[in-house]
C-alpha positions as CSV (number, residue, x, y, z in Angstrom):
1,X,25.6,-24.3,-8.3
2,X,24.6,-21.5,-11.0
3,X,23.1,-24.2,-13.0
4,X,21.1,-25.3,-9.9
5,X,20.1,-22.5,-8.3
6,X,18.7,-20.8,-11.7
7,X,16.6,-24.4,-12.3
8,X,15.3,-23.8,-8.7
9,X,14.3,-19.9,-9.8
10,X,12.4,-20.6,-13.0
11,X,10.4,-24.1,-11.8
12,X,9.4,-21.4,-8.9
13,X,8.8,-19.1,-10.9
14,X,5.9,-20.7,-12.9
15,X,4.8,-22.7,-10.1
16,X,4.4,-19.4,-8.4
17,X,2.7,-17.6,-11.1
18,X,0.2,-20.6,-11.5
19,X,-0.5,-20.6,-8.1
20,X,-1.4,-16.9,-8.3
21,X,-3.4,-16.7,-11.2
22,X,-5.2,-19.4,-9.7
23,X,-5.5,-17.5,-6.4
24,X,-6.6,-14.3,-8.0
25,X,-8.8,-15.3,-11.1
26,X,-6.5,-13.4,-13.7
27,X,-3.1,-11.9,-13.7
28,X,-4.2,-9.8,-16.6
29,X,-2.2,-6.7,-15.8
30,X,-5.2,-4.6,-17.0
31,X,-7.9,-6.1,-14.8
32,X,-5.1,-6.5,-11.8
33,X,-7.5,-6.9,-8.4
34,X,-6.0,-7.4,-4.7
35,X,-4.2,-10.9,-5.1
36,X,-2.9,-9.7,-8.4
37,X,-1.3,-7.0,-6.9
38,X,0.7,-8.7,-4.5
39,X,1.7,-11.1,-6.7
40,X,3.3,-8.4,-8.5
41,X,4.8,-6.4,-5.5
42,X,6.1,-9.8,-4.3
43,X,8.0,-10.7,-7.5
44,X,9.6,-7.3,-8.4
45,X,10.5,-6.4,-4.9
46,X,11.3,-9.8,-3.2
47,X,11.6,-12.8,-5.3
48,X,13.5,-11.0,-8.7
49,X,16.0,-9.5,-6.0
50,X,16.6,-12.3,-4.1
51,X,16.8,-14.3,-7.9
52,X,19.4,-11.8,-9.2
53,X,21.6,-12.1,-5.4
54,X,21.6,-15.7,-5.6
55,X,23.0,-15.7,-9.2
56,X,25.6,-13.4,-8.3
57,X,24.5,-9.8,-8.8
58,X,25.4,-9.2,-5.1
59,X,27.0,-6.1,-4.8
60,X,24.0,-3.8,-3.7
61,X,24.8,-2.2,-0.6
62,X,22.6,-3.4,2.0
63,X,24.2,-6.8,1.6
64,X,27.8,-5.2,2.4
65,X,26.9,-4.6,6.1
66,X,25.5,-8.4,6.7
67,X,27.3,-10.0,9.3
68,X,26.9,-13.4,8.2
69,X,26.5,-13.1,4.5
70,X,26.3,-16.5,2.6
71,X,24.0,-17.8,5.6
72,X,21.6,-15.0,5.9
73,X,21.6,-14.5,1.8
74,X,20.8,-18.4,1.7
75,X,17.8,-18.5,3.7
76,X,16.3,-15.7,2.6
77,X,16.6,-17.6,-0.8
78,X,14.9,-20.6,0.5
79,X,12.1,-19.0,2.6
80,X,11.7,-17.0,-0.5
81,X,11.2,-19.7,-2.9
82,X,9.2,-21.5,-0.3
83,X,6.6,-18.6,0.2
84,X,6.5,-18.1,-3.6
85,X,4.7,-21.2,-3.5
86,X,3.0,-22.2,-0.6
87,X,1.3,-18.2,-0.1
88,X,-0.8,-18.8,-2.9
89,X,-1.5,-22.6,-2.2
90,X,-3.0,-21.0,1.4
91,X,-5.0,-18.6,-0.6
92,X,-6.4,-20.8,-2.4
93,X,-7.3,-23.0,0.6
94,X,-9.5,-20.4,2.4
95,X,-11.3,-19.3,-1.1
96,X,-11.8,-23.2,-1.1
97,X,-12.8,-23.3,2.5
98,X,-15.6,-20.4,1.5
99,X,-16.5,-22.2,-1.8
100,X,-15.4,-18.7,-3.8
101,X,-15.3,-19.7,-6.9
102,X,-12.5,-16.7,-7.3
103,X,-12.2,-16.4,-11.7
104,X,-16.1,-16.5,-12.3
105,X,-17.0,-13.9,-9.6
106,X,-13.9,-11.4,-10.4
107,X,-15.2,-11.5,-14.2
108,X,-18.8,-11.0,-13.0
109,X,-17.8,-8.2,-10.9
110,X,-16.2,-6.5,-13.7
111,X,-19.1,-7.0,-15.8
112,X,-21.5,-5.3,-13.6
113,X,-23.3,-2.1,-14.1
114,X,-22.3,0.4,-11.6
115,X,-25.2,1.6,-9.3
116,X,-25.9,5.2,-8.9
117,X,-28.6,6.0,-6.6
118,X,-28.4,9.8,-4.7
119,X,-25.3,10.6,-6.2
120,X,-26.5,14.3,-5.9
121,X,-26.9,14.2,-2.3
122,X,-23.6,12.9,-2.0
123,X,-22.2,15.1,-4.2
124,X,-23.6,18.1,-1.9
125,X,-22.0,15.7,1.2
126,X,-18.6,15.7,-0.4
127,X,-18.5,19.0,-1.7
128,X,-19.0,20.5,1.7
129,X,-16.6,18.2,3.2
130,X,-13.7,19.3,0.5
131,X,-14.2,22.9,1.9
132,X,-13.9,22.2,5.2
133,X,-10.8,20.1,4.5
134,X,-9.8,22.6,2.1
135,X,-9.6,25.1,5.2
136,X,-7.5,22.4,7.0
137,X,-4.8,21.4,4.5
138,X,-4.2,25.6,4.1
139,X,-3.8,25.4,7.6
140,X,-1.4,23.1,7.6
141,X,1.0,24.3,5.0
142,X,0.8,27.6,6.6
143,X,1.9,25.6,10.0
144,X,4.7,24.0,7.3
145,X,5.8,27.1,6.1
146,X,5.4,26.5,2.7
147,X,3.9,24.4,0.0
148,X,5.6,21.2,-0.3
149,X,5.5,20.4,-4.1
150,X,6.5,24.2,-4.8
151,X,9.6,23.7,-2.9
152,X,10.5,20.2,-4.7
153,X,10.9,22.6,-7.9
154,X,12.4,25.8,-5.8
155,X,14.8,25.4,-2.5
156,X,17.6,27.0,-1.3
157,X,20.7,25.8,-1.4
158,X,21.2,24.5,2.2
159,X,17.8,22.6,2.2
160,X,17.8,19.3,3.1
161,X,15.0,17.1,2.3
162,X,15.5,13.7,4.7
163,X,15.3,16.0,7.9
164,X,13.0,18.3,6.6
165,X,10.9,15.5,6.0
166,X,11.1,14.4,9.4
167,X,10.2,18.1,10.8
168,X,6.9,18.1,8.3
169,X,5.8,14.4,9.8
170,X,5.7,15.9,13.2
171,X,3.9,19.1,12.5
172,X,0.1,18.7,13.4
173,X,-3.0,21.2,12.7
174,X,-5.3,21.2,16.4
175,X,-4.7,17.6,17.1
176,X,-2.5,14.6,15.5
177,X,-5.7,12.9,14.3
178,X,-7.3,16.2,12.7
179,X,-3.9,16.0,10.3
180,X,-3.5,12.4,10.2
181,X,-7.1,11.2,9.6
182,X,-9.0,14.5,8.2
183,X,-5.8,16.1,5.7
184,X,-3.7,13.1,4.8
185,X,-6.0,10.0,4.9
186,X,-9.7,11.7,4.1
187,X,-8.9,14.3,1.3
188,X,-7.5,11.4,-0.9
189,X,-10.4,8.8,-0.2
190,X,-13.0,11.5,-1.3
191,X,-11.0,12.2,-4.4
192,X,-11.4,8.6,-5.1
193,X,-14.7,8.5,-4.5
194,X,-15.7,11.7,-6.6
195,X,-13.6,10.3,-9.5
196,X,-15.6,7.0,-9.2
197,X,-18.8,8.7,-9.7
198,X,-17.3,11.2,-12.4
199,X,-16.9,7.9,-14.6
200,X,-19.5,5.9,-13.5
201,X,-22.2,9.3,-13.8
202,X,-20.4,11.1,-16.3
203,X,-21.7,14.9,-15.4
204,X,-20.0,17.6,-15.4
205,X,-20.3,18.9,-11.7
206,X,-18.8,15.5,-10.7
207,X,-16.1,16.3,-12.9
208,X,-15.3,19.5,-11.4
209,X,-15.0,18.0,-7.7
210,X,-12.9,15.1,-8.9
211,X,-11.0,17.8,-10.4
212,X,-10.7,19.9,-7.1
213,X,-9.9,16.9,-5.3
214,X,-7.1,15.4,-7.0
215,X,-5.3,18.9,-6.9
216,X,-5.8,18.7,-3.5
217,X,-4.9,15.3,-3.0
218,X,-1.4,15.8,-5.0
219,X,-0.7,18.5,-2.6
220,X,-1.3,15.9,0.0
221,X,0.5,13.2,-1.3
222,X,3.9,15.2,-2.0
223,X,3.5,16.9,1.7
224,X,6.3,15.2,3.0
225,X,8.7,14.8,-0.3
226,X,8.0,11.0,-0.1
227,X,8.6,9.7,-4.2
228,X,5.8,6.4,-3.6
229,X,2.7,8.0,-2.7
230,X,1.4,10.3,-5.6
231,X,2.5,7.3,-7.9
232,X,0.2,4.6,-5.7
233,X,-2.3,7.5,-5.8
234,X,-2.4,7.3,-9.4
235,X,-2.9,3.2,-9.1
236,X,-5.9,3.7,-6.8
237,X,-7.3,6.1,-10.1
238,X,-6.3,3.7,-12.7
239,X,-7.4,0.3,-10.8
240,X,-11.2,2.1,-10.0
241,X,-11.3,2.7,-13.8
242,X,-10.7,-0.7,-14.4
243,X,-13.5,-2.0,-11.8
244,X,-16.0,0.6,-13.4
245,X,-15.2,-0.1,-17.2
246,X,-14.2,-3.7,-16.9
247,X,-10.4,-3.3,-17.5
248,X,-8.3,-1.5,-19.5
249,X,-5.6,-2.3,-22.4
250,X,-2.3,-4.0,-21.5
251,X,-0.8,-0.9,-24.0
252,X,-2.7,1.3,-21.7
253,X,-1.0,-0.5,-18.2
254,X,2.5,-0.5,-19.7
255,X,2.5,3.3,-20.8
256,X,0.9,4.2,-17.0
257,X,4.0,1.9,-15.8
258,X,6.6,3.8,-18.1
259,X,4.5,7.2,-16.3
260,X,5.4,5.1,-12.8
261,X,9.3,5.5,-13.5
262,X,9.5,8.8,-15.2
263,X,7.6,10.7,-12.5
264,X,9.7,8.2,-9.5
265,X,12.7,9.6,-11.6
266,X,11.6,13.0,-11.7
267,X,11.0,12.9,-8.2
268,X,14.7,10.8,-7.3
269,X,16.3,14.1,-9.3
270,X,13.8,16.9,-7.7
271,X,15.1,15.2,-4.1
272,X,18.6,16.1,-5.2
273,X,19.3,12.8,-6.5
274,X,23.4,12.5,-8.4
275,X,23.8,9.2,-9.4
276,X,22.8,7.1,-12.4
277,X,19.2,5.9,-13.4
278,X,20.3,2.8,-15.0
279,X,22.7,1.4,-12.1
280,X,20.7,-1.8,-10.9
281,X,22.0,-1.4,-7.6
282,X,21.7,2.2,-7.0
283,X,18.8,4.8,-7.6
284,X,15.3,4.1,-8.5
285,X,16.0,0.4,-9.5
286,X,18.0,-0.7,-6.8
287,X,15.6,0.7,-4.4
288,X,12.6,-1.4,-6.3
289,X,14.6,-4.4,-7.0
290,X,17.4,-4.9,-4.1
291,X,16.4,-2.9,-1.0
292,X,13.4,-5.3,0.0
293,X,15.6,-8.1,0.1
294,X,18.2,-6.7,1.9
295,X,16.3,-5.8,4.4
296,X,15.0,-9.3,4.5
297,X,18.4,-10.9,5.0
298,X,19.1,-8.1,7.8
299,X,16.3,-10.0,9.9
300,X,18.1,-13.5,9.7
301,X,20.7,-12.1,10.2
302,X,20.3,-9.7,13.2
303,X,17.5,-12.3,14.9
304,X,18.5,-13.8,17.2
305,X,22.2,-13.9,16.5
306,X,22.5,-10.8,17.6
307,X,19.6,-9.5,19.2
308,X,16.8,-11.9,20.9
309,X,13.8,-12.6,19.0
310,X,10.7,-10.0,19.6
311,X,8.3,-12.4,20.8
312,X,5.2,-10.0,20.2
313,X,6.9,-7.3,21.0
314,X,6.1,-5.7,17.3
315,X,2.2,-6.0,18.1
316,X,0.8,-1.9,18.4
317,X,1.3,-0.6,22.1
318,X,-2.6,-0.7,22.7
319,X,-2.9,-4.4,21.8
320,X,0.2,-5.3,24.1
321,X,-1.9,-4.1,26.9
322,X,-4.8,-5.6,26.4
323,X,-3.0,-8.8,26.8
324,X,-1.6,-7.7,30.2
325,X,1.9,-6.9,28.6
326,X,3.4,-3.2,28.9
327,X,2.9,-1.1,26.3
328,X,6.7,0.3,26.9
329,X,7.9,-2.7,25.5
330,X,6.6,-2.1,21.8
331,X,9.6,-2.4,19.6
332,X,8.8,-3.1,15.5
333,X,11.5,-4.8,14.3
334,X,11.8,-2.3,11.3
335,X,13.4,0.5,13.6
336,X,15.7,-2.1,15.1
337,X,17.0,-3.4,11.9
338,X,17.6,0.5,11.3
339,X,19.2,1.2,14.8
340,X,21.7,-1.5,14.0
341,X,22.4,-1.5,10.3
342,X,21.5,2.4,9.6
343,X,23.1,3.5,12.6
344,X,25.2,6.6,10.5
345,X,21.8,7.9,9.5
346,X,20.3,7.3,13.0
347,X,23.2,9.6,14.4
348,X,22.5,11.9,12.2
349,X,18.6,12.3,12.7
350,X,17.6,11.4,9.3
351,X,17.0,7.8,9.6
352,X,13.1,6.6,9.4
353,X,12.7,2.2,9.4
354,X,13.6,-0.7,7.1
355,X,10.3,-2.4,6.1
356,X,10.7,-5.6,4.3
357,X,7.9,-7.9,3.0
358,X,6.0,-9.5,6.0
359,X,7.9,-12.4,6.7
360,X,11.0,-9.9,8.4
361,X,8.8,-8.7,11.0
362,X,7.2,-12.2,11.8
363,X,10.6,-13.8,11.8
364,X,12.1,-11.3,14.2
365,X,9.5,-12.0,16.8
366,X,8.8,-15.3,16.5
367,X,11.8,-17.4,14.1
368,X,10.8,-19.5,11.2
369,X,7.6,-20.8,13.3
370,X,6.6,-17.0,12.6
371,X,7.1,-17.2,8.9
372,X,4.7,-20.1,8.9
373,X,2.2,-17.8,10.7
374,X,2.0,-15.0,8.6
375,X,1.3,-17.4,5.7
376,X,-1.5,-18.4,7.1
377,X,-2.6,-15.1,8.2
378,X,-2.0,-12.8,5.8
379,X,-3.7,-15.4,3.5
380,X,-6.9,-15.3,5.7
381,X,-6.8,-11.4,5.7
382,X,-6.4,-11.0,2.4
383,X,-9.3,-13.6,1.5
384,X,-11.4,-11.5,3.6
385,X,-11.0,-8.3,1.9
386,X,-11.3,-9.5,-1.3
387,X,-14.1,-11.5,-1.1
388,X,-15.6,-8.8,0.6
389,X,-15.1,-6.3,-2.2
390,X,-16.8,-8.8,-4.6
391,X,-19.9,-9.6,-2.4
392,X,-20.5,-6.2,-1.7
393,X,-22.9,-3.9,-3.8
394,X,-21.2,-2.5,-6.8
395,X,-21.4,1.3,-6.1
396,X,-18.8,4.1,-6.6
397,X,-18.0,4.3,-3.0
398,X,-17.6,0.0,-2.8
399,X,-15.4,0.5,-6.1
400,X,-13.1,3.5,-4.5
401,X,-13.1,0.9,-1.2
402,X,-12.2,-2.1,-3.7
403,X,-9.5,-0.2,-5.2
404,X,-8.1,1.7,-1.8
405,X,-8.0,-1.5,0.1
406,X,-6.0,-3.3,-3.2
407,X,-3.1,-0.9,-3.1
408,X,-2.9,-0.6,1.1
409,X,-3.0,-4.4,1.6
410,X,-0.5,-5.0,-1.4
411,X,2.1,-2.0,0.0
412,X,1.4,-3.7,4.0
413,X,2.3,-7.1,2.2
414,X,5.6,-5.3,2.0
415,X,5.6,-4.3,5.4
416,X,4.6,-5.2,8.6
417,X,3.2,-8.5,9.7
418,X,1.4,-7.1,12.7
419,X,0.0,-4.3,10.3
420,X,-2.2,-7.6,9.4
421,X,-3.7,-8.3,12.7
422,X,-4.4,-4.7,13.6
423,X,-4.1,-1.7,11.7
424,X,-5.9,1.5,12.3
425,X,-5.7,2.7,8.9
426,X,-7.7,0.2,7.8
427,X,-10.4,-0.2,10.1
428,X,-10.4,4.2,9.5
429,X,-10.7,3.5,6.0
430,X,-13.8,0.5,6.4
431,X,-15.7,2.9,8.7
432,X,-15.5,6.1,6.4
433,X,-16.4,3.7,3.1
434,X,-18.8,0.9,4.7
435,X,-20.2,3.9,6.6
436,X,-20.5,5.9,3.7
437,X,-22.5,2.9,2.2
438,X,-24.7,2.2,4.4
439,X,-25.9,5.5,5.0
440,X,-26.0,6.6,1.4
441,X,-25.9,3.5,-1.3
442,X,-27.4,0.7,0.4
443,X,-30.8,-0.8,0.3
444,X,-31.4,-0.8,4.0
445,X,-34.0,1.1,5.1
446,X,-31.8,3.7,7.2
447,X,-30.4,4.5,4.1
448,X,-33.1,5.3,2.1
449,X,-34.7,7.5,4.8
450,X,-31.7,9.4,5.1
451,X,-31.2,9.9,1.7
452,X,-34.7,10.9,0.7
453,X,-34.8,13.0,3.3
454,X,-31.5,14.7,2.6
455,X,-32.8,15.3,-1.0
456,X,-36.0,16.8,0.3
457,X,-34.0,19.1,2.0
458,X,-31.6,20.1,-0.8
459,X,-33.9,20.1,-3.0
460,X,-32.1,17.6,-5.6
461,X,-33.6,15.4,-8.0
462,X,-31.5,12.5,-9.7
């Protein structure tokens, strides 16, 4: 059965990786672009883990609490090796469908000059913006009580971080929008933006903003002692200096991925982490190798065994109304996979949800006729996006989009289905960047008008 089951890994394997490079034009990890990046979150996080269960490294310990281990460890196995496959093949269908001809226009993209134009009247737009929001995130810390990344290196001795972490997600400056939208979602994407037009300008005052702004945006990142974010912040950085310059070095990649582990490490120990760094199961490995899938084989094991499949249930509260259904009933199938299996750390107030890739939620609300779905529509979304970052005019603010939109749809590919049919994030995030565009980089007349006049008034020249 070894014998077998490793055969069935590696002829997946390649088949997958075929399918993907095919699907995303390179897999080149220094000019990695949207499909490229999934590719790799999928394989480290779902398909190695599931690999290494299969062949008999089994003793992480999500897999412990399974109620119906060799079944639930199986399929996962199969609809893993399935989607390896098949994903892709669906990609490649729509980009087939639109006639993107997916290598040639990711290596034109690349090869394109940067556009420039008002990039001082933006600057004055931005700069004024990162006061106000300056004045905002001071607020908020004050509201907090204290600076978050200060207290990962000094705490008392009674501090807990998982339920501190909790309080900090609740605290809100004037409304929950002002701290979710404005704080935690805006300060970042302007950092992104200001470092795109540091490198793609090269003056000095850009420099200085982009400077301002990832301080800021650290401070942001680390406000809730969460280890993931300030590392994906420093992808977004790294993946919009490869879309400006073309790529970047594979030495280059593998030293920012050795940077990955020793700041997640320094973050695991900061946290109050004891154990070993090199336990596969345990730590900062187990959590990137093991945890995904374990939470995978909780949903076929828990649906509908033990608890009735969602039916829709998952879609956000808003959307359930609009189809005449009660927003009440809104139940993502991460927090019920947590209720059930996490039930110690619900008790004890420190329990958040167990996100798997994609196919857990669809298959907890609609069964394996729901994995079949979310093929087909995360392929779609994701074909959308991407094309759409190529099409689209190669500015700084349509490069900080390209690079933004890479990382959230490759970290939602490890999440939530229904985060693929509607997500507020995202649609925030278009409207800020495509608005942005349109009003300041485009060659629509509304943006020229705008722009001129704004420099009139400044008093900028280029």
């Amino acid at each position: 059965m070894f014998v077998l089951n490793l055969l069935i890994i590696v002829s997946c394997a390649i088949l997958s990786a075929t399918l993907f490079y095919k699907a995303s034009g390179t897999l080149a990890v220094g000019k990695i672009n949207m499909v490229s990046c999934i590719y790799f979150l999928f394989f480290m996080q779902t398909f190695l883990g599931i690999s290494l269960t299969i062949l008999g490294l089994d003793k992480h310990y999500t897999l412990d609490k399974l109620l119906y281990r060799e079944y639930s460890i199986r399929i996962t196995f199969v609809i893993v090796m399935l989607v390896s496959i098949f994903f892709p093949v669906m990609i490649c269908l729509w980009q087939k469908l639109l006639k993107v001809k997916v290598k040639d226009s990711y290596s034109e993209y690349l090869s394109k000059k940067t556009e420039t134009k008002y990039s001082s009247v933006l600057f004055v737009v931005i700069g004024c913006g990162t006061i106000i929001l300056g004045v905002l995130l001071l607020i908020y810390f004050v509201k907090i009580g204290y600076i978050p990344l200060i207290r990962l290196f000094r705490y008392p001795k009674e501090f807990d971080f998982a339920t501190e972490r909790i309080r900090i997600n609740h605290t809100i400056v004037i409304h929950e929008y002002i701290t979710n939208i404005l704080v935690l979602s805006v300060i970042p994407l302007l950092s992104y933006v200001s470092f795109a037009y540091m490198l793609a300008t090269k003056q000095r005052k850009w420099m200085v903003l982009a400077l301002i702004l990832f301080g800021m945006s650290i401070l942001v990142e680390t406000h809730n002692f969460s280890k993931s974010p300030v590392l994906f912040y420093c992808l977004i950085l790294v993946l919009i200096y490869i879309y400006i310059c073309g790529g970047i070095k594979t030495t280059y990649m593998v030293g920012f991925g050795f940077f990955g582990l020793i700041l997640l490490a320094i973050m695991y120990q900061l946290t109050g982490y004891e154990g070993t760094y090199f336990d596969i199961y345990n730590g900062p490995i187990g959590r990137v190798v093991f945890t995904q899938v374990g939470t995978l084989a909780y949903a076929f094991d828990l649906f509908p065994s033990v608890f009735g499949f969602l039916n829709g249930r998952s879609l956000t509260p808003s959307l359930l109304g609009v189809l005449g259904k009660d927003p009440n009933l809104h139940l993502r199938s991460a927090r019920v996979v947590m209720e059930y299996y996490g039930s110690d750390k619900v008790y004890q107030g420190t329990a958040g949800v167990m996100n798997t890739v994609f196919l857990g939620e669809a298959y907890a609300n609609f069964g394996f006729a729901g994995v079949i779905l979310s093929v087909i529509v995360v392929s779609i979304v994701v074909v959308f996006f991407f094309t759409l970052c190529l099409k689209l005019k190669k500015t700084p603010l349509m490069i900080a989009f390209a690079a933004v939109m890479t990382v959230k749809v490759g970290m939602v590919s490890q999440g939530g289905f229904f985060d693929f049919i509607y997500n507020a994030d995202w649609i925030v995030t278009s409207i800020i960047f495509i608005g942005g565009y349109l009003l300041f980089e485009s060659d629509f007349k509304v943006s020229r008008v705008i722009s001129e006049k704004l420099k009139d008034v400044l008093k900028f020249n280029e």
